[in-house]
C-alpha positions in Angstrom: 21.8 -1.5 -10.6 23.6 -1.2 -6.9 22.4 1.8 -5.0 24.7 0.4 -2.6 28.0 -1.3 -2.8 26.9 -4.5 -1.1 28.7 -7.2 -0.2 26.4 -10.7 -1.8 25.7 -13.8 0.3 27.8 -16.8 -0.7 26.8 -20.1 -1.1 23.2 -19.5 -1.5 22.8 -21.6 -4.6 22.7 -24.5 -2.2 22.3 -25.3 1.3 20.8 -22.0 1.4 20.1 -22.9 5.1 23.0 -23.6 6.3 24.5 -20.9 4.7 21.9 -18.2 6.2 22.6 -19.9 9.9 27.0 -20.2 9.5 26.2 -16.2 8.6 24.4 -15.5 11.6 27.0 -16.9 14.1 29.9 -15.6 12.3 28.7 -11.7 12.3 29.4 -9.6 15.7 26.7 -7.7 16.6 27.0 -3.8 17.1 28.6 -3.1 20.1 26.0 -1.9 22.3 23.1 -2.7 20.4 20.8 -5.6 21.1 22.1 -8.5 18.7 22.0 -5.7 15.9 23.9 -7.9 12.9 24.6 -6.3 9.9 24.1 -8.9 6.9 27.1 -7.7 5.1 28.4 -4.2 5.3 28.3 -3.2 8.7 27.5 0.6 7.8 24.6 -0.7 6.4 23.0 -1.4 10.1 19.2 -0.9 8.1 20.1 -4.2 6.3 21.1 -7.1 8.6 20.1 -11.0 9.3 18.0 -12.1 12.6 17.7 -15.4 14.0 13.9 -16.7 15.3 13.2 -19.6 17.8 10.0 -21.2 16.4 7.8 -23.0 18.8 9.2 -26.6 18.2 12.5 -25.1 18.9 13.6 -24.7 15.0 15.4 -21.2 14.4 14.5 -19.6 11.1 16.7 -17.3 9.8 15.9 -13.7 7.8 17.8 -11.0 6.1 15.9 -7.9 6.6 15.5 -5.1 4.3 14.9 -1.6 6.3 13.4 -3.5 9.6 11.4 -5.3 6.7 11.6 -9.0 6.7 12.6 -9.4 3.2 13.7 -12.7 2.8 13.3 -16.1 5.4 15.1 -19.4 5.3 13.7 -22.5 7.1 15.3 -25.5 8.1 13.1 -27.6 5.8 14.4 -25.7 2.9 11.9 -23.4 2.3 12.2 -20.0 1.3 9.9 -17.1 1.9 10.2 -14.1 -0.1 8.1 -11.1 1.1 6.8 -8.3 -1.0 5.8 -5.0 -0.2 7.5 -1.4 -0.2 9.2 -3.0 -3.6 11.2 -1.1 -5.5 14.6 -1.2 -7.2 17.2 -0.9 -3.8 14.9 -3.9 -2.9 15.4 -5.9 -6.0 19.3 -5.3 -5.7 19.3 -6.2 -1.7 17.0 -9.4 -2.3 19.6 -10.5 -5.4 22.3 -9.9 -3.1 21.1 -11.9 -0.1 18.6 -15.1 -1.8 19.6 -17.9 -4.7 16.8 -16.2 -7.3 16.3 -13.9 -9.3 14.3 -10.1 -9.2 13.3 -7.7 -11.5 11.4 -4.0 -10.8 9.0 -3.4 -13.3 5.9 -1.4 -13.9 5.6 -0.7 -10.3 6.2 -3.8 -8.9 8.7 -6.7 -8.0 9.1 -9.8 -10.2 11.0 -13.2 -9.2 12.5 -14.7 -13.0 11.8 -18.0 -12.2 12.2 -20.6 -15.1 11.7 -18.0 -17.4 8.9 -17.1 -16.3 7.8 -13.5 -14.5 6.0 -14.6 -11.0 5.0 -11.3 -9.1 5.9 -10.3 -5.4 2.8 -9.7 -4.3 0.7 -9.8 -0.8 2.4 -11.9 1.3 4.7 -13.1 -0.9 6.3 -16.5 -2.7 7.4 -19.6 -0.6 10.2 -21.4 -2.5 10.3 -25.4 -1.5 12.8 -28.1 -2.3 12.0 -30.2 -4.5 15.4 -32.2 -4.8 16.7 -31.7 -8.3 19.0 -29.9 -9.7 17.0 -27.2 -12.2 16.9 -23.7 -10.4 18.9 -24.8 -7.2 16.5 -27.5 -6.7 13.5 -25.4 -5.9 10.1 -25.2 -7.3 8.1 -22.2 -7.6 5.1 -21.4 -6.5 2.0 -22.5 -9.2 -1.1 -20.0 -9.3 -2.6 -17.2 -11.3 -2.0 -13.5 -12.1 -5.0 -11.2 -11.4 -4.9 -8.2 -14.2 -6.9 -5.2 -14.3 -7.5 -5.0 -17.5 -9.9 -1.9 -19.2 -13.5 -3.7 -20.3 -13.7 -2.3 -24.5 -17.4 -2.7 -24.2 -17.7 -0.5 -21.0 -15.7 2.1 -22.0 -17.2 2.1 -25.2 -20.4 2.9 -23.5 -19.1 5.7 -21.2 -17.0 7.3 -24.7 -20.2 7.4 -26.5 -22.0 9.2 -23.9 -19.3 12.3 -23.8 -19.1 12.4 -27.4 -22.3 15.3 -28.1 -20.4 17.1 -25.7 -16.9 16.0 -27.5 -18.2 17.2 -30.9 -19.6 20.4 -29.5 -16.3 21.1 -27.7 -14.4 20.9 -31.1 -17.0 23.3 -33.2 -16.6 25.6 -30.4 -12.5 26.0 -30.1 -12.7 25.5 -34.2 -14.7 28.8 -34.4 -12.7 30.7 -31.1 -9.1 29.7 -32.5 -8.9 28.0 -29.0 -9.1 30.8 -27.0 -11.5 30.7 -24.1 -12.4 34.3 -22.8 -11.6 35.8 -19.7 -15.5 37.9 -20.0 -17.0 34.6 -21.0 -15.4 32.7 -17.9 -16.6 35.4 -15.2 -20.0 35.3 -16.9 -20.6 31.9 -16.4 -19.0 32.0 -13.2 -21.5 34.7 -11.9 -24.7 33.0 -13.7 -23.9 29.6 -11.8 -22.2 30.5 -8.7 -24.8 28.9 -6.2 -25.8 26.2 -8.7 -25.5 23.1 -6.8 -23.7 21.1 -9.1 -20.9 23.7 -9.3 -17.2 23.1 -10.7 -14.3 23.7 -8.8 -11.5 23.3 -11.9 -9.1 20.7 -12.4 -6.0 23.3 -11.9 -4.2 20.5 -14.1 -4.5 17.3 -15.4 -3.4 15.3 -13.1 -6.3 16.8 -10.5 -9.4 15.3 -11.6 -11.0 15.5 -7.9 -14.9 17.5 -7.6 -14.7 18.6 -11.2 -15.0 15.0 -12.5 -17.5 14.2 -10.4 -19.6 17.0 -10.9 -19.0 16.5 -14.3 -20.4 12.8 -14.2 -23.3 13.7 -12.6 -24.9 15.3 -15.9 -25.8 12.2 -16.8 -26.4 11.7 -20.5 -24.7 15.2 -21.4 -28.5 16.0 -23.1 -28.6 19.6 -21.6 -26.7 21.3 -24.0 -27.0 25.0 -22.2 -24.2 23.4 -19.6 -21.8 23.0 -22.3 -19.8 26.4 -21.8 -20.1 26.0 -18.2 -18.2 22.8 -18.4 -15.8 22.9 -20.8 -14.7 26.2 -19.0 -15.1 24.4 -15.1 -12.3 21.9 -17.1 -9.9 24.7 -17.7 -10.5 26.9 -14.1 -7.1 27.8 -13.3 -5.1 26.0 -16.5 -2.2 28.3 -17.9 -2.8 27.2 -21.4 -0.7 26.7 -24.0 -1.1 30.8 -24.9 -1.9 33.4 -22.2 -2.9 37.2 -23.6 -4.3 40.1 -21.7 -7.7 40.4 -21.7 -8.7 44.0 -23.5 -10.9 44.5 -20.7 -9.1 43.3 -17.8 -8.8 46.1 -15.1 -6.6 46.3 -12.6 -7.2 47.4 -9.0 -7.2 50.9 -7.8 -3.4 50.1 -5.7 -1.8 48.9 -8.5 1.2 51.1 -9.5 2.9 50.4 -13.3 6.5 49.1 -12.7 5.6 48.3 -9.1 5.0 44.7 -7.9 1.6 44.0 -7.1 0.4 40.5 -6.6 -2.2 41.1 -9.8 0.9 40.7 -11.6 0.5 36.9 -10.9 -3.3 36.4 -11.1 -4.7 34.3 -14.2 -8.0 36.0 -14.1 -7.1 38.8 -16.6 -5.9 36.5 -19.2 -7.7 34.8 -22.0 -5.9 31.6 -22.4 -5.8 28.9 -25.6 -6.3 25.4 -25.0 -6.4 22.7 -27.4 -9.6 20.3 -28.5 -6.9 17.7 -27.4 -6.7 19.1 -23.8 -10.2 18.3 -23.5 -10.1 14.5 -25.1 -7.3 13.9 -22.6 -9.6 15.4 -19.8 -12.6 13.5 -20.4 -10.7 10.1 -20.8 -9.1 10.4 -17.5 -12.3 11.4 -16.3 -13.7 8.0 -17.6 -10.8 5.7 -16.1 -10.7 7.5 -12.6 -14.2 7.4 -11.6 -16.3 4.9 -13.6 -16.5 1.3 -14.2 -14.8 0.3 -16.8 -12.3 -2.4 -15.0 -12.4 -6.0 -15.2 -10.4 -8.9 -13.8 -8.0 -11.4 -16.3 -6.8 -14.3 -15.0 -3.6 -15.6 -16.4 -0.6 -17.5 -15.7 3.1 -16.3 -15.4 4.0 -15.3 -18.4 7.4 -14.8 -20.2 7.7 -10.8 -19.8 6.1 -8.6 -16.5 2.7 -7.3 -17.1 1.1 -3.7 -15.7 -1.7 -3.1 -13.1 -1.3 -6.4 -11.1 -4.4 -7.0 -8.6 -3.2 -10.3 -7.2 -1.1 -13.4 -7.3 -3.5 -16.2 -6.4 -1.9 -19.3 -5.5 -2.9 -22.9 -7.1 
């Protein structure tokens, strides 16, 4: 996909070098910039090539990606391809402006190499010559992808512990149709208030800061008493899926029928239904955010991209 209409480097397929440097001297800089060269469509002055002087006195030549250094060619041959800020625009500059081939995929950048899916990662792949003809005559780096893969037996462990609290959870929306009680809620609110442990709400799912914490810290989820208290804490400010007025919600002594007033907007004077659903979903995220259920496979470059990507560690 081209988020831009760019203009591709020709030529790269060999004598990528040479190429890269004929580029450099043929492209005016930007009239009253300091050597600004565009690498192709000079509106595009976030994209442009650079020349280096090493210390030997070898120039090195890079396209650059927004001021990002995407892409290097060396006089040996070599090329470096930099990861880092990937993302699609990136993919579509760095197939514009390199022999090879990238992908964007589960959150990361991919170089289709021989069939195989070698990831952009860290400081990136070096590309070197190797004089024959398959892919351009390069060879790609050899090494090992480092996947963070979920550990079955510690989960497992962690899933067991939650599941008297699970099981109680489901009883208790089984017998209250799902509804969870405005009355109930300020009652538990008032009865642990200054308890130390307190629960500040996940406000949605995708919060699972304090409340998942304090939630871990029960331990073995033996002190059934703090059941209420925490399947409620789980739901503090959710809309649910249903909202009704509480029968014994109040409203203040200002509030005028037909008149705005901001208790028009509040939650607190609604019962709300959740689902025993909600609360698996809760408590597995819970699990995966803040314990240790994580390990490390190691694997070779594979023939399709793979998620959660740790490392590329080269042989």
């Amino acid at each position: 996909m081209a988020y831009r209409n760019r203009k591709a480097t020709k030529g790269l397929t060999k004598n990528a070098y040479d190429t890269m440097r004929n580029l450099y001297n043929s492209v005016k800089p930007i009239r009253g910039s300091d050597n600004l060269r565009p690498i192709a469509n000079r509106r595009y002055q976030d994209e442009r090539i650079v020349q280096h002087v090493l210390a030997d006195g070898s120039e090195i030549y890079s396209a650059l990606f927004r001021n990002h250094e995407a892409v290097t060619y060396y006089p040996d041959g070599v090329i470096a391809v930099r990861g880092g800020g990937g993302c699609n625009e990136k993919v579509d500059f760095l197939n514009s402006h390199s022999p090879f081939n990238f992908v964007y995929q589960y959150q990361q950048m991919w170089c289709v190499f021989n069939s195989q899916y070698i990831p952009v990662i860290g400081e990136g792949l070096l590309m070197t010559p190797n004089g024959e003809g398959d892919t351009f005559g390069y060879t790609a780096p050899q090494g090992v992808i480092h996947q963070r893969v979920i550990d079955r037996a510690k989960i497992k462990l962690h899933r067991e512990r939650y599941k008297p609290f699970l099981n109680w959870a489901r009883a208790f929306l089984d017998m209250a149709d799902g509804w969870l009680c405005m009355d109930t809620r300020k009652e538990l609110h008032e009865h642990y208030k200054n308890h130390p442990d307190w629960i500040t709400g996940t406000n949605n799912f995708k919060y699972l800061g304090g409340a998942a914490r304090t939630f871990l810290n029960f331990g073995d989820m033996s002190n059934t008493e703090l059941y209420p208290y925490l399947l409620f804490s789980l739901f503090e400010g959710f809309y649910g899926h249903e909202r009704r007025l509480s029968p014994t919600a109040v409203p203040p002594p200002d509030y005028v029928p037909g008149k705005f007033h901001m208790w028009d907007l509040s939650l607190d004077k609604y019962d709300t239904r959740v689902r025993y659903s909600d609360v698996q979903k809760i408590v597995e995220k819970i699990i995966l955010k803040h314990q240790d259920v994580y390990t490390i496979r190691y694997r070779p470059p594979g023939t399709k991209p793979v998620s959660d990507i740790v490392a590329f560690e080269k042989a």
